[in-house]
RODO-2510 file (C-alpha; in nm, 4 decimals, decimal comma):
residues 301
     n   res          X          Y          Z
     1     x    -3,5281    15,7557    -9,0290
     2     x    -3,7234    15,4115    -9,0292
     3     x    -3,4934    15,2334    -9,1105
     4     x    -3,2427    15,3846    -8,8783
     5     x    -3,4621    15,3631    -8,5470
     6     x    -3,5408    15,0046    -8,6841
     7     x    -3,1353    14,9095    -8,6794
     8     x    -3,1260    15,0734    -8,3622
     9     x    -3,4280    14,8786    -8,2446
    10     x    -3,2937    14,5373    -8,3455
    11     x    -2,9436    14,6310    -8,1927
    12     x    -3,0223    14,7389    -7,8536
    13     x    -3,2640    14,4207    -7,8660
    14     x    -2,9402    14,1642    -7,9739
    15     x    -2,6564    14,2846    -7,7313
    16     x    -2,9714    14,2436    -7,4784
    17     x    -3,0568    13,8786    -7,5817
    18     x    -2,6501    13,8437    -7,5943
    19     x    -2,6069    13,9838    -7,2503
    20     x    -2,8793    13,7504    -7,0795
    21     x    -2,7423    13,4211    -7,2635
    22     x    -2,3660    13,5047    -7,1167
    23     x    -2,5207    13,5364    -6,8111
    24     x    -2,7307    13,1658    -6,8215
    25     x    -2,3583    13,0015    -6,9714
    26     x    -2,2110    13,1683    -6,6550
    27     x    -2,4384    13,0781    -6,3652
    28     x    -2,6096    12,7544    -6,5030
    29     x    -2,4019    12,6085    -6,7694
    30     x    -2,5553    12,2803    -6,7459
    31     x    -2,8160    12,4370    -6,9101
    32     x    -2,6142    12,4574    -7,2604
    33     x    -2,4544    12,1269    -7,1672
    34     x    -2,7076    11,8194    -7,0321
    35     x    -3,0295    11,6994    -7,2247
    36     x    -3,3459    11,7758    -7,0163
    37     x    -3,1618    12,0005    -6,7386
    38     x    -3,4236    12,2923    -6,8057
    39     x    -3,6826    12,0380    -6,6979
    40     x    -3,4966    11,9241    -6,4212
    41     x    -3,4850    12,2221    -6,2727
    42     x    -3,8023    12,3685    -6,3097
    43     x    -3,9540    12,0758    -6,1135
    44     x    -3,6506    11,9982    -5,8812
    45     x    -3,7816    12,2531    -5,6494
    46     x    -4,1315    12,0921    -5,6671
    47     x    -4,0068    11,7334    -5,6429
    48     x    -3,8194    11,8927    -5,2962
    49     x    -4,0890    12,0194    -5,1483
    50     x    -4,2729    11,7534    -5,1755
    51     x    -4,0439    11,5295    -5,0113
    52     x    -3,9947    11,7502    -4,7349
    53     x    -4,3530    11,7497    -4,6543
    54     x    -4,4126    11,3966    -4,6331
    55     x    -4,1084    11,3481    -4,4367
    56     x    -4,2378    11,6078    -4,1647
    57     x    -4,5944    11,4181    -4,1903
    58     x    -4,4521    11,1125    -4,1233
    59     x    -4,2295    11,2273    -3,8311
    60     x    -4,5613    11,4209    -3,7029
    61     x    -4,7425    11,0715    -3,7117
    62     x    -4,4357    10,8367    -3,5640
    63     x    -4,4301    11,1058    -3,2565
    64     x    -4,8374    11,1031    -3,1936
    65     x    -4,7730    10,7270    -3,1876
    66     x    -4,5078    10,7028    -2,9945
    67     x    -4,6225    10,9472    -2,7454
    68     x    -4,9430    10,7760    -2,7077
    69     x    -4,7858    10,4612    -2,6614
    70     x    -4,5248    10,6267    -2,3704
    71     x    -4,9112    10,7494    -2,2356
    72     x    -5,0682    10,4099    -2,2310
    73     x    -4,7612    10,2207    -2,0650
    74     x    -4,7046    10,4914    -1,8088
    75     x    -5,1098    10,4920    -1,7248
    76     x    -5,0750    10,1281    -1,6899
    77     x    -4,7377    10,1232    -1,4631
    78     x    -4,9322    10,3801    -1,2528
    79     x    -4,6270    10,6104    -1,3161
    80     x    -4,6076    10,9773    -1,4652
    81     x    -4,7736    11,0554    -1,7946
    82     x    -4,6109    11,2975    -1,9716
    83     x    -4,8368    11,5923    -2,0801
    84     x    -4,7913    11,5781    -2,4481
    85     x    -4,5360    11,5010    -2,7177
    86     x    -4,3014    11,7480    -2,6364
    87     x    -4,2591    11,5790    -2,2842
    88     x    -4,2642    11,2101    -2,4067
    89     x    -4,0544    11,2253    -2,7147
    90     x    -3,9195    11,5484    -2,7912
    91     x    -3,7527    11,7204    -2,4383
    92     x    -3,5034    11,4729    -2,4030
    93     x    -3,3458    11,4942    -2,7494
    94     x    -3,3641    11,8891    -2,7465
    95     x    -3,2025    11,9078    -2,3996
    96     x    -2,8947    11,7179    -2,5348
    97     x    -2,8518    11,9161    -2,8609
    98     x    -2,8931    12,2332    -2,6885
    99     x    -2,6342    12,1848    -2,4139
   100     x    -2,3602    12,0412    -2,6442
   101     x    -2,4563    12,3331    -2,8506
   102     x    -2,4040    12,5503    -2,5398
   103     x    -2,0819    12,3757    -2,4648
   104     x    -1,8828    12,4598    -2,7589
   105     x    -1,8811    12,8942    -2,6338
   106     x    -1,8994    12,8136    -2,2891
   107     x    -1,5959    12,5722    -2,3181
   108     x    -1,3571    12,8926    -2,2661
   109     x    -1,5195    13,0541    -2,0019
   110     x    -1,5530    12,7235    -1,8058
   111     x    -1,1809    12,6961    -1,8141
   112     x    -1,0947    13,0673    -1,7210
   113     x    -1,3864    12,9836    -1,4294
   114     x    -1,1756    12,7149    -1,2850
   115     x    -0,8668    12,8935    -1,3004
   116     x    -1,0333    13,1493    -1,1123
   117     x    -1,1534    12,9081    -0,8971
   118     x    -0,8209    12,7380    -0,8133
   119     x    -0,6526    13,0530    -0,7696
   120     x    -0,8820    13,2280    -0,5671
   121     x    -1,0341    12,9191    -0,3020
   122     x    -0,7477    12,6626    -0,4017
   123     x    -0,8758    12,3175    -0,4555
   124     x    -1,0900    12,1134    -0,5405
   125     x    -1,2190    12,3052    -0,8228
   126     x    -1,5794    12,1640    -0,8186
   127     x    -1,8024    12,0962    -0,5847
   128     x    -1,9586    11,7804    -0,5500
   129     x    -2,2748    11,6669    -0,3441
   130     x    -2,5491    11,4235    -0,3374
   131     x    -2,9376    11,4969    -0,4770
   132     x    -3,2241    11,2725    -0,5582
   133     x    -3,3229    11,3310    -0,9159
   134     x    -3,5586    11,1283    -1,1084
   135     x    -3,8123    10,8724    -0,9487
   136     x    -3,5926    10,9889    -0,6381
   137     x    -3,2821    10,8063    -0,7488
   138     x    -2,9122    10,9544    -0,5975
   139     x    -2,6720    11,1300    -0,8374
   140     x    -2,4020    11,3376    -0,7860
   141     x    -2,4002    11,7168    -0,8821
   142     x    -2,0676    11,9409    -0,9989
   143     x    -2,0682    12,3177    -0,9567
   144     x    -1,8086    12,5253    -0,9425
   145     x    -1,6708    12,6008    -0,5740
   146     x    -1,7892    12,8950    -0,4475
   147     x    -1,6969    12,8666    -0,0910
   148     x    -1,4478    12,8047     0,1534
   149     x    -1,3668    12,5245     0,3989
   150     x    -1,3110    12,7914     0,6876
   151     x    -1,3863    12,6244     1,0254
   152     x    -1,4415    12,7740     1,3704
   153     x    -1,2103    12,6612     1,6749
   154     x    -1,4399    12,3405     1,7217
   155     x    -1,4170    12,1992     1,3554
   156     x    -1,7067    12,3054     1,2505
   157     x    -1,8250    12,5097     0,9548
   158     x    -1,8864    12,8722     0,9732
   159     x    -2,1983    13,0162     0,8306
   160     x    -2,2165    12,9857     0,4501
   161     x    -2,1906    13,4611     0,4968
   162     x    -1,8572    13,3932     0,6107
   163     x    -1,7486    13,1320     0,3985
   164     x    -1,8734    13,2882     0,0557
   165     x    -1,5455    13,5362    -0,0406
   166     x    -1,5916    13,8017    -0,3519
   167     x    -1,5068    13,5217    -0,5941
   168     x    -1,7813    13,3468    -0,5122
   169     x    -2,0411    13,5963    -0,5052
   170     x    -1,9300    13,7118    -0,8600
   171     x    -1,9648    13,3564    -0,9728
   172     x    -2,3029    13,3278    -0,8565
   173     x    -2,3726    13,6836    -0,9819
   174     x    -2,3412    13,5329    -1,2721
   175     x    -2,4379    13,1847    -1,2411
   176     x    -2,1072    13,0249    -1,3811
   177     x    -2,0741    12,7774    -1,1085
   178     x    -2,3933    12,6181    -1,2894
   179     x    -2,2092    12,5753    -1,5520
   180     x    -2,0472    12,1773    -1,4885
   181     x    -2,4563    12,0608    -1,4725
   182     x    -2,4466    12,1052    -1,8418
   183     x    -2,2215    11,7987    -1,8736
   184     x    -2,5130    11,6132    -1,6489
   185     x    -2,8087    11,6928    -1,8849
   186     x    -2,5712    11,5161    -2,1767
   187     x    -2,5427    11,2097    -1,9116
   188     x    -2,9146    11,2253    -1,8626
   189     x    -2,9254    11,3172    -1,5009
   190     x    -3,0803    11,6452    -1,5620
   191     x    -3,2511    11,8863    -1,7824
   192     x    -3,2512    12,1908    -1,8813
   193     x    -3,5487    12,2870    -1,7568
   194     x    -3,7137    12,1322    -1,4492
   195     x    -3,7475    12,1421    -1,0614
   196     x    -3,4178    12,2582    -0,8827
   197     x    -3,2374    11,9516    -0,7196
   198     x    -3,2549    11,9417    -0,3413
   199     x    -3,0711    11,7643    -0,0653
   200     x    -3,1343    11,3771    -0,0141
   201     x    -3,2351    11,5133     0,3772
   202     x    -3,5195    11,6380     0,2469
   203     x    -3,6907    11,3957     0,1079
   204     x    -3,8611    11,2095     0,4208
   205     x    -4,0157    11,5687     0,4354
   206     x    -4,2417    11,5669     0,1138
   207     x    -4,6388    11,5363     0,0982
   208     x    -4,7975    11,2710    -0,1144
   209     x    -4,8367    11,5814    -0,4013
   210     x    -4,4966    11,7526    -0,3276
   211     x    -4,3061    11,3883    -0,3906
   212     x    -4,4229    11,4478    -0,8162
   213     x    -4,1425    11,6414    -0,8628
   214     x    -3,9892    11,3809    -0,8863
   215     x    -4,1555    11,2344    -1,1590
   216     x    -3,9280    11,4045    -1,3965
   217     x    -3,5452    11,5515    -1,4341
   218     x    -3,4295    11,7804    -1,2280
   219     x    -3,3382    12,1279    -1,4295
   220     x    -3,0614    12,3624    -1,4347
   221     x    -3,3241    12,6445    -1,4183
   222     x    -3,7338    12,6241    -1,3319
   223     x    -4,0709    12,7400    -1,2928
   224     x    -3,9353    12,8420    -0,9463
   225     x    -3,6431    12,9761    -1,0106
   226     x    -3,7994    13,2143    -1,2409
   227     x    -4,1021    13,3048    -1,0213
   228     x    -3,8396    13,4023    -0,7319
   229     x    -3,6121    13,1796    -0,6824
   230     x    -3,4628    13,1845    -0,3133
   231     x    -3,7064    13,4927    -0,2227
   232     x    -4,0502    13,2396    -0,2030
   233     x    -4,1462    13,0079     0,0695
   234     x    -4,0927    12,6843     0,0529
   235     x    -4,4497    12,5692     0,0274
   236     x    -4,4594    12,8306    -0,3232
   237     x    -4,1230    12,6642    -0,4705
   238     x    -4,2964    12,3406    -0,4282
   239     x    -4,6128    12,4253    -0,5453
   240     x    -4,4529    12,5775    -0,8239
   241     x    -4,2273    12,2848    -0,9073
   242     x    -4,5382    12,0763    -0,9105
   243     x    -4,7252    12,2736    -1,1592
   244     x    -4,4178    12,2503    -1,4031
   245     x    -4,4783    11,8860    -1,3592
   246     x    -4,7948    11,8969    -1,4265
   247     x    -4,7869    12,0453    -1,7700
   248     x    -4,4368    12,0930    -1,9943
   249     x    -4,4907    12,2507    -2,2918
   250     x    -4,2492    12,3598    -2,5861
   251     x    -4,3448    12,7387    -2,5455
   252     x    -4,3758    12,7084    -2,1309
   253     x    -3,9696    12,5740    -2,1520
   254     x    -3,8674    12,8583    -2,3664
   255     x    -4,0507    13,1493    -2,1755
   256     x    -3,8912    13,0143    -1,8261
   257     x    -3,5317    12,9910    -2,0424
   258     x    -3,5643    13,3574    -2,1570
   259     x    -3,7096    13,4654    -1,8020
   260     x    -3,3807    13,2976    -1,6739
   261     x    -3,1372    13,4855    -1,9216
   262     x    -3,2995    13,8231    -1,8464
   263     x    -3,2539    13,7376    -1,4681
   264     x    -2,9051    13,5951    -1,5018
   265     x    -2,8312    13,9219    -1,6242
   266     x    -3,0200    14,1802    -1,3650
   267     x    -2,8702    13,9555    -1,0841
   268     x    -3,1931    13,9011    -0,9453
   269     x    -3,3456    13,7036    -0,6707
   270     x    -2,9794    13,6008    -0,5101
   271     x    -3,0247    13,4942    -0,1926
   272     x    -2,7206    13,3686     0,0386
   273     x    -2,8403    13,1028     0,2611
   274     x    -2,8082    13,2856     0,6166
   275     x    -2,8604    13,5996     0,5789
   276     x    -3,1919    13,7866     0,7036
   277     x    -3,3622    13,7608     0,3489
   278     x    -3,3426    13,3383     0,3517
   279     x    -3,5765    13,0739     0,4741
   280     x    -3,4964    12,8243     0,6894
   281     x    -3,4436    12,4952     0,5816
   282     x    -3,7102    12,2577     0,4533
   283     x    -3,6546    11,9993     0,7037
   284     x    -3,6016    12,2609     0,9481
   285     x    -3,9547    12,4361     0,8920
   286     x    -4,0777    12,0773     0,8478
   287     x    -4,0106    11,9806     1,1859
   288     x    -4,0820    12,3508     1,3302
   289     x    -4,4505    12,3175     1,1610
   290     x    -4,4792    11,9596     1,3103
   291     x    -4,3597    12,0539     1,6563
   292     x    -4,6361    12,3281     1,6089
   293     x    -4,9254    12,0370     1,5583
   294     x    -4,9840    12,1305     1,1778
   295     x    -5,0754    11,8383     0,9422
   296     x    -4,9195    11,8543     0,5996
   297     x    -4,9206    11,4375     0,5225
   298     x    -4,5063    11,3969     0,4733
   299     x    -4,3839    11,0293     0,5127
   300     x    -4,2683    10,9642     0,8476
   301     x    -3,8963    10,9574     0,9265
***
């Protein structure tokens, strides 16, 4: 009997050791093969590591300087100084790898989108108009058209309510006539996140505080946008716009990107210019708060 369980022992003991070595020639044959692999691999991972970390250190350190030194010149040039090094090095970067990310899925629906477009309103397909964007400098911005060029009997334009057909309230339902300005923060005229763009008619209209949001790109979506979008007053969107400015973070960009998302989906906070839930125009109020005596410190016209 001892010497039976014994053979039995040793048996089950080599087809195990047999198994596990067919198993190492199968996987990692290099093993049976190269002097000096199994010591090659046991500190390949460690070697890897360690590279990886001092590669992120020294990024960390190139982007504290670099930062610092975008801080110091921009001090200096008495312009905007970006909050941190998200701001000064990284935003820029991250916008254009994220919207020629976006670009790639989107690239479908953009063209069904303008077939819809030139079916439904005819041409031109997008929409092109004049806003100030950085430091106040004039670029053009493409949308989708979501309107029509209906005029009344004197040539003139009828109220955007009249002009805006079911076409182009599903499009901005769903926000795809944003969907050109993605091309723009690849150019460099915008960002993804950032104060709206507004009309170049505007601008005479600004305080000395409300002209800093400026300072940086204008955004496809922002802290306004997300806050209420059309619904606020204009002195809110401002004052929201200007906060933004004040401080962009990494985490502050991606809460106001998933607040957009969930809003682009609930459809909320659409506002047609017109209708009894709008405001008036800035320049309009502008002028109405003047006429009224009030002193808000805008450049003169």
């Amino acid at each position: 009997r001892t010497r039976t369980g014994t053979t039995r022992k040793w048996r089950r003991i080599y087809w195990k050791r047999k198994k596990r070595n067919r198993k190492i020639r199968k996987i990692q044959p290099f093993r049976q093969e190269m002097p000096g692999a199994f010591f090659v691999e046991k500190y390949m991972k460690r070697v890897t590591k360690a590279v990886w970390i001092t590669a992120a250190a020294g990024a960390a350190v190139f982007i504290c300087r670099k930062t610092k030194r975008i801080q110091k010149s921009a001090k200096e040039e008495g312009r905007h100084v970006p909050f941190g090094p998200y701001e000064a090095v990284l935003k820029r970067p991250l916008d254009v790898v994220i919207a020629g990310m976006a670009l790639v899925p989107l690239a479908p629906v953009m063209g069904i989108t303008a077939l819809l477009v030139k079916v439904k309103l005819g041409s031109p397909v997008i929409f092109k108009q004049e806003r100030p964007g950085k430091d106040e400098r004039i670029f053009t911005l493409y949308k989708f058209r979501t309107m029509t060029d209906e005029r009344d009997e004197n040539g003139e334009l009828l109220p955007d309510t009249d002009r805006l057909p079911a076409t182009g309230k599903m499009l901005r339902f769903l926000s795809l006539d944003e969907l050109p300005e993605l091309f723009q923060i690849i150019r460099g005229d915008m960002s993804i996140v950032g104060p709206r763009p507004l009309i170049p008619r505007y601008l005479p209209y600004y305080t000395e505080r409300e002209k800093h949001r400026h300072d940086v790109r204008p955004g496809l979506t922002g802290l306004a946008q997300t806050s209420g979008r059309n619904t606020l007053s204009w002195d809110e969107r401002l004052e929201l716009d200007i906060q933004y400015t004040d401080r962009i973070t990494f985490l502050g960009d991606l809460k106001i990107i998933w607040t957009t998302i969930k809003k682009v989906f609930r459809a909320e906070d659409i506002v047609v210019r017109g209708t009894g839930n709008s405001v008036p125009d800035f320049d309009v109020e502008r002028r109405r708060k003047m006429a009224a005596g009030e002193k808000m410190g805008w450049r003169q016209v």
